[in-house]
ROROKOL-331584 format. One record per residue (C-alpha): residue in one letter; chain; x, y, z. Coordinates in steps of 0.001 Angstrom, whole numbers, plus 500000, padded with zeros to 6 digits. Layout:
BEGIN
atom type->A mol->A X->X Y->Y Z->Z
...
//
This chain:
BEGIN
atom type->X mol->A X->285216 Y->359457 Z->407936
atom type->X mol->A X->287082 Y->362477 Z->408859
atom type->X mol->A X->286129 Y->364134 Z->406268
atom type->X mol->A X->282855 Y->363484 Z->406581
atom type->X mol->A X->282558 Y->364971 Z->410099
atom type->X mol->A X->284195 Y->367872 Z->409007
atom type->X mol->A X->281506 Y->368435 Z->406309
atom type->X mol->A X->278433 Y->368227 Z->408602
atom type->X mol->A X->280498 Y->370841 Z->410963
atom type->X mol->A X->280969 Y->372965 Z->408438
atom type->X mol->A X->277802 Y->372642 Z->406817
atom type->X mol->A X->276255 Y->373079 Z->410543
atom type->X mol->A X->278309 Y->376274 Z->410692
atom type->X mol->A X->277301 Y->377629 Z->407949
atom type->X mol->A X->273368 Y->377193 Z->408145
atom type->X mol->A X->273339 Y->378292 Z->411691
atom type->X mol->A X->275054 Y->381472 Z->410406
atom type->X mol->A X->273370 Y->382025 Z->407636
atom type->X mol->A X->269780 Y->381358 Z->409228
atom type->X mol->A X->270859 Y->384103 Z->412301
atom type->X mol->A X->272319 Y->386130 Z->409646
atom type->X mol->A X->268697 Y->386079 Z->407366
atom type->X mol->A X->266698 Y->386012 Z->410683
atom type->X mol->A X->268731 Y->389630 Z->411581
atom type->X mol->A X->268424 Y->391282 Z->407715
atom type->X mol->A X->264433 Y->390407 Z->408148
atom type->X mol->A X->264186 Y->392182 Z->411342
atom type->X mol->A X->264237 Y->395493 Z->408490
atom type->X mol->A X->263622 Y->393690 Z->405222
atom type->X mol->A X->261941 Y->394116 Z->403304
atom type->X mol->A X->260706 Y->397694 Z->403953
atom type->X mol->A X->257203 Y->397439 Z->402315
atom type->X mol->A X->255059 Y->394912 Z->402456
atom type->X mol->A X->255742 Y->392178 Z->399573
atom type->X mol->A X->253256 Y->389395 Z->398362
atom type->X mol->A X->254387 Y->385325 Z->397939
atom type->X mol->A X->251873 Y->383357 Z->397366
atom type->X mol->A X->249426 Y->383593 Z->399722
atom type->X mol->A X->252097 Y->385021 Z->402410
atom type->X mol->A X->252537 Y->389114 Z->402974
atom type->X mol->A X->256135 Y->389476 Z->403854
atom type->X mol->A X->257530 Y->392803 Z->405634
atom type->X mol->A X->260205 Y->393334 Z->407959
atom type->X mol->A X->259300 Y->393494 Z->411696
atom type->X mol->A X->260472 Y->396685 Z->412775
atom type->X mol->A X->258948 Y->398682 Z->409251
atom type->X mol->A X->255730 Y->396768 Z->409781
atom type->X mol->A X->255620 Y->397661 Z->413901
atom type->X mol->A X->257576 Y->401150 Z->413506
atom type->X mol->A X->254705 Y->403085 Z->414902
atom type->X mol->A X->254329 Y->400939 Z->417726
atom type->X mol->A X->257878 Y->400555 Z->418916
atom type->X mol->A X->258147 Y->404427 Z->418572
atom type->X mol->A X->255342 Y->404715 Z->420767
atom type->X mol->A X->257061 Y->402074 Z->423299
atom type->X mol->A X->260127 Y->404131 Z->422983
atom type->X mol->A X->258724 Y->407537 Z->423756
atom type->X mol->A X->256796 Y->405516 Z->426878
atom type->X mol->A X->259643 Y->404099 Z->428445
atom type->X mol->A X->262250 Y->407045 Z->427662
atom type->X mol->A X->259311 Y->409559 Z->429773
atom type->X mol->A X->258611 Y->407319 Z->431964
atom type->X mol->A X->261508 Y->405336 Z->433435
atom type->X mol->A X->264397 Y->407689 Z->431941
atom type->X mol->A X->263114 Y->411325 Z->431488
atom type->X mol->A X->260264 Y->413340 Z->432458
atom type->X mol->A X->259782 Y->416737 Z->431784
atom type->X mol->A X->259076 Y->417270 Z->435169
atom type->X mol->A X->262803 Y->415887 Z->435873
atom type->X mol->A X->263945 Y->418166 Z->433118
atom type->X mol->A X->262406 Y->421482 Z->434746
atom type->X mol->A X->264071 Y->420667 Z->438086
atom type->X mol->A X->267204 Y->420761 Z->436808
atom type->X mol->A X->266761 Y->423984 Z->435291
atom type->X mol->A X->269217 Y->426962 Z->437180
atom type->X mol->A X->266752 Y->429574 Z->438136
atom type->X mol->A X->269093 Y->431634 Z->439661
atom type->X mol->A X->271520 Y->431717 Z->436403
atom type->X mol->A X->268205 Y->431879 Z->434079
atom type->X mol->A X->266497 Y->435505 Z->436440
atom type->X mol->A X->270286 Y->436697 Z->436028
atom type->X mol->A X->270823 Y->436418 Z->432245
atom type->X mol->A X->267004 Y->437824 Z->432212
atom type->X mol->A X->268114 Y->440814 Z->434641
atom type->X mol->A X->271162 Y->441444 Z->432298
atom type->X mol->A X->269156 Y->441905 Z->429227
atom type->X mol->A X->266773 Y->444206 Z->431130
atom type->X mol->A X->269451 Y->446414 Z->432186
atom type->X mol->A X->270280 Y->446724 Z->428310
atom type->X mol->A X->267413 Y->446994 Z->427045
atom type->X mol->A X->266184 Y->449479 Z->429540
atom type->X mol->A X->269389 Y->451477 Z->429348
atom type->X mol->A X->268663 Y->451873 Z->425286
atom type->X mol->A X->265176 Y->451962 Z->425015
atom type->X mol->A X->263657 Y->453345 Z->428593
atom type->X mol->A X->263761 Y->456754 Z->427540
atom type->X mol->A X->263005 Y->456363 Z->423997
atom type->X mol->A X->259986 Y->454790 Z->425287
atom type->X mol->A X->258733 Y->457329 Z->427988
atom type->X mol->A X->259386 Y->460258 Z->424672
atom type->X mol->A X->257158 Y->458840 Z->422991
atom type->X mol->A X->254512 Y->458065 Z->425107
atom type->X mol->A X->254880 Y->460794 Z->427868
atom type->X mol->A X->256475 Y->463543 Z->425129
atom type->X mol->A X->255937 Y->466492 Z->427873
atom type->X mol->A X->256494 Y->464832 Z->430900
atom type->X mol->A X->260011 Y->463301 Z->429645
atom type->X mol->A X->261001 Y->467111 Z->429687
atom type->X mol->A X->261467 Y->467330 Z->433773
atom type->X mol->A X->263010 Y->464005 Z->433583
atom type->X mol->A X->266750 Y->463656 Z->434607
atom type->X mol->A X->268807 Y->461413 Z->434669
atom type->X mol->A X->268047 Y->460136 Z->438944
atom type->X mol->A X->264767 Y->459589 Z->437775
atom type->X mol->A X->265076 Y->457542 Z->434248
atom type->X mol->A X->267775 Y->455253 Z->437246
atom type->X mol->A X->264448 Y->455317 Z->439640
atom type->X mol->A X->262205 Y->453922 Z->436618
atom type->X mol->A X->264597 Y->451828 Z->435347
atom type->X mol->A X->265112 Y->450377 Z->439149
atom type->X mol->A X->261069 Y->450022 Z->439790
atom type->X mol->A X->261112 Y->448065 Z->437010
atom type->X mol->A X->263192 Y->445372 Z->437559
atom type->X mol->A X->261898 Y->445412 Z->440829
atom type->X mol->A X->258542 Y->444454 Z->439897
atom type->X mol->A X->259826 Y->441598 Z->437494
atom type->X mol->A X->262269 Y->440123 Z->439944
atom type->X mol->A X->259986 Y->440007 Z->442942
atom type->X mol->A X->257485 Y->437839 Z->441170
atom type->X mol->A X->260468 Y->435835 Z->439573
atom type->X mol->A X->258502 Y->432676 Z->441865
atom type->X mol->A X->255647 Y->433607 Z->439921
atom type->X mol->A X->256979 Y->433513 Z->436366
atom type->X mol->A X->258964 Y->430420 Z->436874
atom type->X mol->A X->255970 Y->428510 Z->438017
atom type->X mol->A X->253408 Y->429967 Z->435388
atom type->X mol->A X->256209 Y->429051 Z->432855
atom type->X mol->A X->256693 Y->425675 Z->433726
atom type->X mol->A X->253422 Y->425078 Z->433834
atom type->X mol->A X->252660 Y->425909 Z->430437
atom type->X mol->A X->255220 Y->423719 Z->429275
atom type->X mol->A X->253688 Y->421086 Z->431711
atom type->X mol->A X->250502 Y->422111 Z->429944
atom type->X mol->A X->251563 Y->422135 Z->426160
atom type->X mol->A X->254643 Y->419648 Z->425687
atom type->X mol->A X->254590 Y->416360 Z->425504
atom type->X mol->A X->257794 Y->414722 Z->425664
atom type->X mol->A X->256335 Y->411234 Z->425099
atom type->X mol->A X->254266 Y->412594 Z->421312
atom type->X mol->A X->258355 Y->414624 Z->420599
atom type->X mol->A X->260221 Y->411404 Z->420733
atom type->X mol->A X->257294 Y->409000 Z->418746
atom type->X mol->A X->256390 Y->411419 Z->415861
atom type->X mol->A X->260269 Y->411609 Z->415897
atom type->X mol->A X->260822 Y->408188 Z->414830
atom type->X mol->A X->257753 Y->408082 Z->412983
atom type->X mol->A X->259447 Y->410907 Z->410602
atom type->X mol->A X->262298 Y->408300 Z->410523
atom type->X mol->A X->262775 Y->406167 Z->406956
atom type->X mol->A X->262950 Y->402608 Z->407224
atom type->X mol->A X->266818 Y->403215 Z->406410
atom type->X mol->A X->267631 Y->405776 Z->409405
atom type->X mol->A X->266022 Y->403371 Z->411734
atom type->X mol->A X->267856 Y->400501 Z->410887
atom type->X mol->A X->271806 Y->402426 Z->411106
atom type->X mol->A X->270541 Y->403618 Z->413730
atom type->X mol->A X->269922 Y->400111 Z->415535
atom type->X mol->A X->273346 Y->398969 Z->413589
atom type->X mol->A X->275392 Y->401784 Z->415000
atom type->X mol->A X->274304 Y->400561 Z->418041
atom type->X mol->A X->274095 Y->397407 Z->418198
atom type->X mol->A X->276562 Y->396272 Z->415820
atom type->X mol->A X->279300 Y->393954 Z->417363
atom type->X mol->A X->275862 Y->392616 Z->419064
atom type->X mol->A X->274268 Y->391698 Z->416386
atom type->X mol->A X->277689 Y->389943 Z->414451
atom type->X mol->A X->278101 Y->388151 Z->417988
atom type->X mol->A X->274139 Y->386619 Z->417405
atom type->X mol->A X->275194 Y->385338 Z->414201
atom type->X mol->A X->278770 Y->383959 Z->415214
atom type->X mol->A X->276266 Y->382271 Z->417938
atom type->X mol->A X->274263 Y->380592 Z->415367
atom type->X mol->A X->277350 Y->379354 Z->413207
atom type->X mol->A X->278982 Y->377502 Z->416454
atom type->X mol->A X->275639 Y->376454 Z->417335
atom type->X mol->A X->275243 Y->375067 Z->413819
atom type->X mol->A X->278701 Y->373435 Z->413771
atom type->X mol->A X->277831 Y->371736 Z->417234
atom type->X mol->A X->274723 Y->370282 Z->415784
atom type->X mol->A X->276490 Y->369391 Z->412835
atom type->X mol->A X->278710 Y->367392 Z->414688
atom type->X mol->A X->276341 Y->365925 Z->416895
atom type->X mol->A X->274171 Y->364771 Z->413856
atom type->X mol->A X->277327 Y->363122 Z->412555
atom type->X mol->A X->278219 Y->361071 Z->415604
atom type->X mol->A X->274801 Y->359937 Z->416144
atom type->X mol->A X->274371 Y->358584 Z->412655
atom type->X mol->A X->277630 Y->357168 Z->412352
atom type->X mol->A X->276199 Y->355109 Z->415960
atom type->X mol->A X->273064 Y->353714 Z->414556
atom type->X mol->A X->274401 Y->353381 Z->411256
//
C-alpha cells in the first residue's frame, strides 16, 4: 500500500512538472507557426511579438520614461560649457583663417585686440540665446523622436531566440520556481487521489 502511495506522489510530481515545464517551453516554441491536424501551433510570445513590443514601448514611455523626463535631466549648464570650450578652440584656430579668406584686405589692419574682440562678440551672441537653443533643440527632439516607435521596432528586430534569453536571463530562478510549483502541486494531488480511492475502494 505504501508503495502504492508513493507511486501516485511521484507520478503526481512528475506530471505537474512536466506539464509547467511544457506549458513554459511553449510560451517560445515553436517559433513559426506549425500545422497538426486541423490545429496551427506557435509559441505565444513569437506569435504576439509585435504586440507585446508595442505594450513594452507603451508602458516603458509612459509609466517609466518619457523623453520629456529625459530632457529635464539634461545639465545645461555643463552642456553651454563643453559648447563654449570648443568655441574657444575652434575660434582660436580657425577665426582668422576665416576672416583671410573672406575679408583678404581688411584682415591686414587686424591685430591681435581685435581678432580677441571678434572672437568675444561671438560667443557672446551664442551664449546669450543659450535659452533659445536649448528650447528649439529640445523641441525638435520632442518633434522627431519617438521613444515609444525606438524601443518596439527594437524588439521587433529581435529573433525569436534573443527574446526568449532575454526573458530567461531574467526570469530564470522564476520560471524553475513555476515548475517546482507544479511538481509539489502534482505530488499533492497525487496523494490526494490515492487516499480518496483507497476510501471508496
Amino acid at each position: 500500500m505504501l508503495l502504492r502511495w508513493l507511486m501516485m506522489v511521484l507520478i503526481g510530481a512528475w506530471i505537474g512538472w512536466i506539464t509547467n515545464w511544457l506549458a513554459i517551453k511553449m510560451l517560445f516554441h515553436p517559433y513559426e507557426e506549425k500545422r497538426f491536424l486541423c490545429f496551427r501551433i506557435q509559441g505565444v510570445i513569437p506569435k504576439r511579438k509585435k504586440d507585446i513590443g508595442s505594450g513594452i514601448a507603451r508602458v516603458v514611455e509612459q509609466e517609466l520614461l518619457s523623453l520629456r523626463e529625459l530632457l529635464e535631466q539634461m545639465d545645461t549648464e555643463l552642456i553651454f560649457r563643453n559648447i563654449e570650450k570648443r568655441m574657444d578652440e575652434y575660434l582660436e584656430e580657425n577665426l582668422e583663417k576665416e576672416i583671410q579668406k573672406a575679408f583678404p584686405f581688411a584682415a591686414m589692419f587686424l591685430g591681435k585686440d581685435s581678432l580677441e574682440k571678434i572672437k568675444a562678440l561671438v560667443k557672446q551672441g551664442v551664449l546669450s540665446r543659450k535659452e533659445e537653443i536649448c528650447s528649439a533643440f529640445t523641441s525638435h527632439l520632442e518633434e522627431n523622436i519617438d521613444i515609444q516607435k525606438m524601443i518596439s521596432d527594437k524588439i521587433a528586430s529581435f529573433s525569436f531566440q534573443k527574446v526568449e534569453e532575454i526573458i530567461f536571463s531574467l526570469a530564470k530562478k522564476e520560471l524553475k520556481h513555476i515548475e517546482w510549483v507544479g511538481a509539489v502541486l502534482g505530488a499533492v494531488i497525487g496523494g490526494l487521489q490515492f487516499l480518496l480511492f483507497s476510501y471508496f475502494s
